[in-house]
Backbone bond lengths (Angstrom), bond angles and torsions (degrees), N, CA, C in turn:
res aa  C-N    CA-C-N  psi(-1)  N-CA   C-N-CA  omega(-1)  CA-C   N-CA-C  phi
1 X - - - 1.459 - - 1.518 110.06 -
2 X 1.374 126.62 138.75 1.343 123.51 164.94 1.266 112.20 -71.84
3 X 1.377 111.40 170.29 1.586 118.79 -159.54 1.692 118.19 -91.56
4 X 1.584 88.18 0.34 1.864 98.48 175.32 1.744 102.86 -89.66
5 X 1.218 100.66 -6.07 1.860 97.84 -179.95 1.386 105.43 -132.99
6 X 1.129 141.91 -11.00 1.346 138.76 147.41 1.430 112.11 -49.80
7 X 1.793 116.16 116.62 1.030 139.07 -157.23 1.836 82.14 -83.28
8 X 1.511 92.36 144.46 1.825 106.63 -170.49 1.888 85.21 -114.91
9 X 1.614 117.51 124.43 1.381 118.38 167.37 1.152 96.71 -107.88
10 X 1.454 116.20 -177.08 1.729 140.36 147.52 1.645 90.00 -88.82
11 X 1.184 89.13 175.78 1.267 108.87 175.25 1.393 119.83 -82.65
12 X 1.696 106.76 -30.72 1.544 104.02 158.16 1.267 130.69 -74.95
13 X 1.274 108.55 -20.23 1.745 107.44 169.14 1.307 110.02 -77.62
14 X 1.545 128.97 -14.24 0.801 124.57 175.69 1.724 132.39 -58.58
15 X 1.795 80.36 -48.30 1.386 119.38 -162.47 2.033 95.78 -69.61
16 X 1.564 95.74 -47.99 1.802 90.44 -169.87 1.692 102.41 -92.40
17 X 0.966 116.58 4.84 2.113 120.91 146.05 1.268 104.42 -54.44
18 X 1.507 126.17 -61.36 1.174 132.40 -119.00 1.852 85.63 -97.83
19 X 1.593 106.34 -34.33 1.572 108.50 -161.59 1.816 86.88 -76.87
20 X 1.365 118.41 -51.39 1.537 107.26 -178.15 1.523 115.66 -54.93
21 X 1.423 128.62 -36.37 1.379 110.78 169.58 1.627 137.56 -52.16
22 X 1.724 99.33 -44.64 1.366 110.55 169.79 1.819 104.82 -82.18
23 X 1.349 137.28 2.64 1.741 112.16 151.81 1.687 93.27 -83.33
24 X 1.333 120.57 -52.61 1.751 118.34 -170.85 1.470 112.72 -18.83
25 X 2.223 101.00 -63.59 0.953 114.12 -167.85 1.415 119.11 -83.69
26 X 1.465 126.03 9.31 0.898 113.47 164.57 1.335 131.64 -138.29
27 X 1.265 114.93 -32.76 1.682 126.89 167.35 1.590 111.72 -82.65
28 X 1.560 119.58 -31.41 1.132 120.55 -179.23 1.559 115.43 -79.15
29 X 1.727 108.53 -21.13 1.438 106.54 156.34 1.166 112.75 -58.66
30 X 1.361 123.80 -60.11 1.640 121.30 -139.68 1.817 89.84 -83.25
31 X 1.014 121.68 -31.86 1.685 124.53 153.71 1.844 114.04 -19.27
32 X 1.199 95.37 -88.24 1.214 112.05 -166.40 1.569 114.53 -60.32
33 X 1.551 106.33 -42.22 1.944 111.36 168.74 1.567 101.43 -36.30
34 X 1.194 107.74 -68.67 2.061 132.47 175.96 1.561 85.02 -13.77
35 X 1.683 99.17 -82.94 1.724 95.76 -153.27 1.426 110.92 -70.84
36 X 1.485 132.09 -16.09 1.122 142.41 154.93 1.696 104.89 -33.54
37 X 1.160 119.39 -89.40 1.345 144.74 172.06 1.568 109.42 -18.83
38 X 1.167 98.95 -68.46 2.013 118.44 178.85 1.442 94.30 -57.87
39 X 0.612 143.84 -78.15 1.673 155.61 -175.89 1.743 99.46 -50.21
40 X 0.767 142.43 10.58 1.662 151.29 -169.05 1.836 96.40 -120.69
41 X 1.413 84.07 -54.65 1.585 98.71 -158.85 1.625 107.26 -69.43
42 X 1.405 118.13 1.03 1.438 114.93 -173.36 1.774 99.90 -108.58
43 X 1.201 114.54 1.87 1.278 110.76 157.02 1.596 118.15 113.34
44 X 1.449 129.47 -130.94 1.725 112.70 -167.50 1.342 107.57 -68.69
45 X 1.093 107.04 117.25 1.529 129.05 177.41 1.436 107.09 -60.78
46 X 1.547 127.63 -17.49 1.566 109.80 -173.92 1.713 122.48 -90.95
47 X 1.499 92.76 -3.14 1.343 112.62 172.48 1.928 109.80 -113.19
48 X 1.068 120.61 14.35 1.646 124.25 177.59 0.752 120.51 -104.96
49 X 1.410 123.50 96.90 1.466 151.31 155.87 1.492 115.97 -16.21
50 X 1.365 85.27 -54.19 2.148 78.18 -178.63 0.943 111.88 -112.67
51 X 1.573 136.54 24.04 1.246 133.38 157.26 1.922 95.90 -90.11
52 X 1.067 98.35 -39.21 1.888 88.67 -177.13 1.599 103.52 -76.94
53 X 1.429 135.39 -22.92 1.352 140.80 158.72 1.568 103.33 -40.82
54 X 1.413 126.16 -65.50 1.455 148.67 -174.34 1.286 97.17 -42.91
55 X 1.394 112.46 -61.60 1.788 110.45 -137.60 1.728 93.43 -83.82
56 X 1.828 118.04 -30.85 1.170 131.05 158.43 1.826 119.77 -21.60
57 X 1.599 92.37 -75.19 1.432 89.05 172.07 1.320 128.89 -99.96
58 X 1.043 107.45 24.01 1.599 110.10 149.50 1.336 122.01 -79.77
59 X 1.084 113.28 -46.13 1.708 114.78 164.33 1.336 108.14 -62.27
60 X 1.542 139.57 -20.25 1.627 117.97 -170.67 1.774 76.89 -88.40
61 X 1.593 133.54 -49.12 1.354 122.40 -163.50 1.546 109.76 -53.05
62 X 1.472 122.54 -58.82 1.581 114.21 165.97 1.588 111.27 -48.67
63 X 1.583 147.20 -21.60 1.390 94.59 -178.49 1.686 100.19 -96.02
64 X 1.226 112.42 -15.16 1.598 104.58 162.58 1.386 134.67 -47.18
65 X 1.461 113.47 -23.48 1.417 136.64 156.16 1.253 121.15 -46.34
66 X 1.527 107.79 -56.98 1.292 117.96 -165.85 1.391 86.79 -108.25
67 X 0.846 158.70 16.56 2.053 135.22 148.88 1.736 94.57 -99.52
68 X 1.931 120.39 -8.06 1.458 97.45 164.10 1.207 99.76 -104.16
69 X 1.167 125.61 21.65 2.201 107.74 161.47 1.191 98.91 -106.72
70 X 1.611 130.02 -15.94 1.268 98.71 -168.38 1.777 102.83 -100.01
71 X 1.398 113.58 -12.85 1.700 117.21 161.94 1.236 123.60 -41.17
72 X 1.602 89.29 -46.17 1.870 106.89 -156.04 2.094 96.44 -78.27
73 X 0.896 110.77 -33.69 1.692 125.43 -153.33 1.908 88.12 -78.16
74 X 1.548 103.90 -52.88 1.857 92.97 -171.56 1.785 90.00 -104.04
75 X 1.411 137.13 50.05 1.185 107.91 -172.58 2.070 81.29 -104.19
76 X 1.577 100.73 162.33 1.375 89.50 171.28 1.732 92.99 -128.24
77 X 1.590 101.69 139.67 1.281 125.14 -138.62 1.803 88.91 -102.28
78 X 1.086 136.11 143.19 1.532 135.79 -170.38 1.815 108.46 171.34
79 X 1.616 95.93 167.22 1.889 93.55 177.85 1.901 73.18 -60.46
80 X 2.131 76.45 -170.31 1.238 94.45 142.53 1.404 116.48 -85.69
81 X 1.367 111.00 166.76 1.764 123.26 -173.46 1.939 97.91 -71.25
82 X 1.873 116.44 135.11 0.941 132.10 148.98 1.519 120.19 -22.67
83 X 1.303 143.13 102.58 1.485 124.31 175.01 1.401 115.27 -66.39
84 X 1.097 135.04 118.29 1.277 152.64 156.49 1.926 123.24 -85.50
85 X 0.811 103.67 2.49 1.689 113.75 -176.65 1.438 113.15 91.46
86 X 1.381 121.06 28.17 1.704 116.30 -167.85 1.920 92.85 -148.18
87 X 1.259 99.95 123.69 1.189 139.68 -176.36 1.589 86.90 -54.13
88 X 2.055 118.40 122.26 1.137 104.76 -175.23 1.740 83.02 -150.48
89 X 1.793 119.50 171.32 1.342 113.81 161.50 1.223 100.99 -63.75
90 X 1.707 130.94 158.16 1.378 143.11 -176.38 1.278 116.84 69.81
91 X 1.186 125.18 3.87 1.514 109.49 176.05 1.808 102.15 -112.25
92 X 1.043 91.43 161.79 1.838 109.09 173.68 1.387 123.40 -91.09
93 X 1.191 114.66 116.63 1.673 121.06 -155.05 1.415 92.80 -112.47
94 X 1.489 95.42 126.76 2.086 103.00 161.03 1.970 88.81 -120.36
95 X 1.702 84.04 119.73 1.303 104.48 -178.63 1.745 103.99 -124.90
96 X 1.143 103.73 148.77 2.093 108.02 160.27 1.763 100.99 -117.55
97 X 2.084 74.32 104.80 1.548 89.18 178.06 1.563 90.53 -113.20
98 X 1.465 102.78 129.93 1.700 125.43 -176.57 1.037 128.21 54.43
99 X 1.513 108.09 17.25 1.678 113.59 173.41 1.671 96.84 131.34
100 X 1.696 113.54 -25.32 1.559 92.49 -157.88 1.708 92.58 -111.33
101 X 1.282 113.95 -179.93 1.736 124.72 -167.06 1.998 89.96 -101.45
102 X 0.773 75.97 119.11 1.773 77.01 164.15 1.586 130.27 -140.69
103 X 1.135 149.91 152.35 1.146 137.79 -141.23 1.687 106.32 -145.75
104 X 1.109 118.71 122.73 1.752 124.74 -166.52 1.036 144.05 -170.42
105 X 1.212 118.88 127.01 1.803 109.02 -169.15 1.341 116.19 -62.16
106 X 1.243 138.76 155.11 1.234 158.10 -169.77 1.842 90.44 -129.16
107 X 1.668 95.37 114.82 1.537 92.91 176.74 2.048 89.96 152.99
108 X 1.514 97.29 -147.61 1.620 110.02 -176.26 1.356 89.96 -119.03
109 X 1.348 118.58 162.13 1.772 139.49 179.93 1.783 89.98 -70.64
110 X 1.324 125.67 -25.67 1.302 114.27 -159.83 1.571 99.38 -81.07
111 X 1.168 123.54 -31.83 1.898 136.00 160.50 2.156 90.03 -21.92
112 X 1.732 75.98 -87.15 1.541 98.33 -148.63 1.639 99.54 -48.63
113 X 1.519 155.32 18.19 1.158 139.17 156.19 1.884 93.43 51.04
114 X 1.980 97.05 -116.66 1.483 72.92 -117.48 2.139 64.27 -145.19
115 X 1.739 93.97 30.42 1.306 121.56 140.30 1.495 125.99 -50.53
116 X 1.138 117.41 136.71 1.556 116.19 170.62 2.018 109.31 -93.94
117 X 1.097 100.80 34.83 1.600 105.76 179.80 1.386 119.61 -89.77
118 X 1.312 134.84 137.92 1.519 107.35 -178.31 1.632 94.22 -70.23
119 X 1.326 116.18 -156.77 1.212 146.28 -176.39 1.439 116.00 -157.12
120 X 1.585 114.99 126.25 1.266 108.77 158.40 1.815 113.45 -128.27
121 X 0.713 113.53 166.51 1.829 125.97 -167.38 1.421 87.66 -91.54
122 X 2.056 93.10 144.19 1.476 95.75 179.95 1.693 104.55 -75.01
123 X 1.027 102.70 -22.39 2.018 104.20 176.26 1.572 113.42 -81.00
124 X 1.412 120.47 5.06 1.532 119.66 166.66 2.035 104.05 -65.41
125 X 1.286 90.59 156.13 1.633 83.13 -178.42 1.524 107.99 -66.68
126 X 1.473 128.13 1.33 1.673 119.97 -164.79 1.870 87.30 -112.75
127 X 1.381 102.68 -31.23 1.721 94.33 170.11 1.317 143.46 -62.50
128 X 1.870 92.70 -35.35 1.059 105.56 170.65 1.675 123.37 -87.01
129 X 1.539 124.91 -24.40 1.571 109.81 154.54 0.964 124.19 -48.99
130 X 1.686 129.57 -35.57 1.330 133.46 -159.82 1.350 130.93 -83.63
131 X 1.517 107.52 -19.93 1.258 137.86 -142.58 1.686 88.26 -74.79
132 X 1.115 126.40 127.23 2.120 105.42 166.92 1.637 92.89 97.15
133 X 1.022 104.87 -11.00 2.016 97.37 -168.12 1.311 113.45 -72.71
134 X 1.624 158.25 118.59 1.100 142.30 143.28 1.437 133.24 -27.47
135 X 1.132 140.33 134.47 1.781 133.60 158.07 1.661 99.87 -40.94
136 X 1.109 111.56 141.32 1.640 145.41 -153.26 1.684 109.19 46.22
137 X 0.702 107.77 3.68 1.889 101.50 162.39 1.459 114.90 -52.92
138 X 1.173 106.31 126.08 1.460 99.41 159.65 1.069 126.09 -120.59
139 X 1.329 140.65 162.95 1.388 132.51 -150.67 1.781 97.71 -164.16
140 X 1.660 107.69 -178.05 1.518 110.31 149.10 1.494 106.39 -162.38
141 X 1.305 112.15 166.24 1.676 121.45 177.62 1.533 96.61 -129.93
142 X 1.384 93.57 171.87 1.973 119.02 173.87 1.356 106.40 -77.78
143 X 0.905 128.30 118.40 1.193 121.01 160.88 1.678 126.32 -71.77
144 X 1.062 140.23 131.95 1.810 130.70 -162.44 1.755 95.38 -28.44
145 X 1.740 112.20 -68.58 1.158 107.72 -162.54 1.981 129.11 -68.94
146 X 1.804 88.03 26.73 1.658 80.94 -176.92 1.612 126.52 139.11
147 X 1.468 82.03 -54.40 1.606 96.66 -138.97 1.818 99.50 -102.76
148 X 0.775 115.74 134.15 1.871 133.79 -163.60 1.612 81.54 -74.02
149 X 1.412 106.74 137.02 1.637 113.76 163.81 1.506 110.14 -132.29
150 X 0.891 118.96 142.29 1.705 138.54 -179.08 1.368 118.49 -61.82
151 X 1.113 153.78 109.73 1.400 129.64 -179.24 2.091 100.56 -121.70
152 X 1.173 127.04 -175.18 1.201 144.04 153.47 1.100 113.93 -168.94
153 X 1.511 107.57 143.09 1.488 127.31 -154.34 1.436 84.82 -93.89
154 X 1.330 127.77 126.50 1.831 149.02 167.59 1.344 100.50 -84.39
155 X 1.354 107.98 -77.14 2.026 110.05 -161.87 1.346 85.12 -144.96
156 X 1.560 98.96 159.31 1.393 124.28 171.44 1.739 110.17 -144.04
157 X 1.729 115.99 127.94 1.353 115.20 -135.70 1.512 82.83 -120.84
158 X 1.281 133.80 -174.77 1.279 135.18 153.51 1.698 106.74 -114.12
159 X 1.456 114.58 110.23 1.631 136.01 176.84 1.701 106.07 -21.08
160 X 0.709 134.79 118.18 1.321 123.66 -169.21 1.865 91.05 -117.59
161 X 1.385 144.16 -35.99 1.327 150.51 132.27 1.782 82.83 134.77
């Protein structure tokens, strides 16, 4: 993977990825077979509510499986980056995007735990103008629906989580 899509962790996001994959992959299987099974055993399946409930989230639990092996396998594991004044993945950006001050990690939701920060992706269209930007830069991106928005880079923090 190149290093603009190689998912950047801490080591603690790493660490509580790694613990949710092995319950996913293993207790949350033998979990879900259970209610699979029980829900079988009550009879025509084309009218069973919680056997089609079951089989439902078993498929959202397998692809969570596999978007956490394939995170964990190319993620590259590091602090977050030192803030130096330059807009980077892992750091915390106070920007005035369209007039208002807003405050946000630059990175994946899987960074920010269990932070009350939003998150945006460095490949979102506001991640990717920003990405390289100095504090007082100003810049703008597309927004999906169109319309050019204004941003300026305020402060840039180092993620502390």
């Amino acid at each position: 993977m190149s290093d603009e899509t190689t998912p950047f962790l801490t080591q603690e996001a790493y660490d509580r990825l790694s613990a949710e994959l092995e319950h996913l992959s293993t207790v949350g299987r033998e979990e879900i077979a259970k209610r699979i099974e029980a829900a079988r055993e009550e009879g025509d399946l084309r009218e069973n509510g919680g056997y089609h409930a079951a089989k439902d989230e078993q498929g959202k639990q397998e692809m969570r499986i596999r978007q956490l092996t394939a995170m964990l396998k190319d993620a590259k594991i590091s602090e977050a980056p030192e803030a130096d004044g330059v807009v980077r993945p892992g750091t915390v950006i106070t920007a005035i995007i369209f007039g208002d001050e807003e405050k946000f990690l630059l990175g994946s939701r899987e960074i920010a735990g269990g932070t009350d920060l939003d998150v945006y992706s460095e490949q979102s269209p506001l991640g990717a103008a920003i990405n390289g930007m100095k504090v007082g830069e100003k810049g703008s991106y597309q927004a999906p629906n169109g319309k050019t928005i204004p941003v300026e880079i305020v402060a840039v923090e180092t993620f502390t989580g």
